[in-house]
N, C-alpha and C positions, 0 to 999 in steps of 0.2 A: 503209705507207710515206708519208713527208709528200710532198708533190709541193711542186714548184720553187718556187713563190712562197712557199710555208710555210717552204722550207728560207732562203730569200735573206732573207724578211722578219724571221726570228727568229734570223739569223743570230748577232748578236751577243750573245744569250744562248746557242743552241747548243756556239761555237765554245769555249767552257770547257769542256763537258761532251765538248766531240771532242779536247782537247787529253789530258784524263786518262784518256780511252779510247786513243788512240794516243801515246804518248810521243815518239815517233819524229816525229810532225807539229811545227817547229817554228813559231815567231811569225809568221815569212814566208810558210809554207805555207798556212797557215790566214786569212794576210788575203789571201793570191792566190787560194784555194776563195772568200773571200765569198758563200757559200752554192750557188756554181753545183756543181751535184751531179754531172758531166763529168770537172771539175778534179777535185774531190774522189777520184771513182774512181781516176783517174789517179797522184795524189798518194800514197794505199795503196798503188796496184801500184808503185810505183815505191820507197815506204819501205820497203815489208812484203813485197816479191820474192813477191808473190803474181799469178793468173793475174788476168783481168778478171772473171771469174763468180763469184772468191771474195770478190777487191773488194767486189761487188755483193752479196753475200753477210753480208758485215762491215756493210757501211752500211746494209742494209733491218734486221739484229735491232739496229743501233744508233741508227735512226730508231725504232723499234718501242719499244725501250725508254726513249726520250725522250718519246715521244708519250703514252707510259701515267703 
């Protein structure tokens, strides 16, 4: 898992790679997350009508798979 300041500081490369993993996060969404990983969960359950442990779920193998 990246931790906070990895996700905030690289955000602005991240936020491409989280835009073609979720299609549902629009331009708005993703400059309101600016990396804070809270919003972000948030932003999932809320697009993807998923609970918060699957959120979390989504974002740890989609950090995993950015980090490799």
């Amino acid at each position: 898992m990246l931790n906070e300041d990895i996700l905030k500081g690289k955000w602005k490369q991240i936020k491409g790679e989280a835009q073609k993993t979720w299609g549902k996060l629009t331009d708005d969404d993703l400059d309101q997350i600016d990396g804070d990983r809270e919003i972000f969960l948030g932003r999932l359950q809320e697009k993807y009508g998923v609970a918060r442990e699957e959120a979390e779920d989504m974002l740890n193998k989609f950090e995993r798979d950015i980090a490799s």
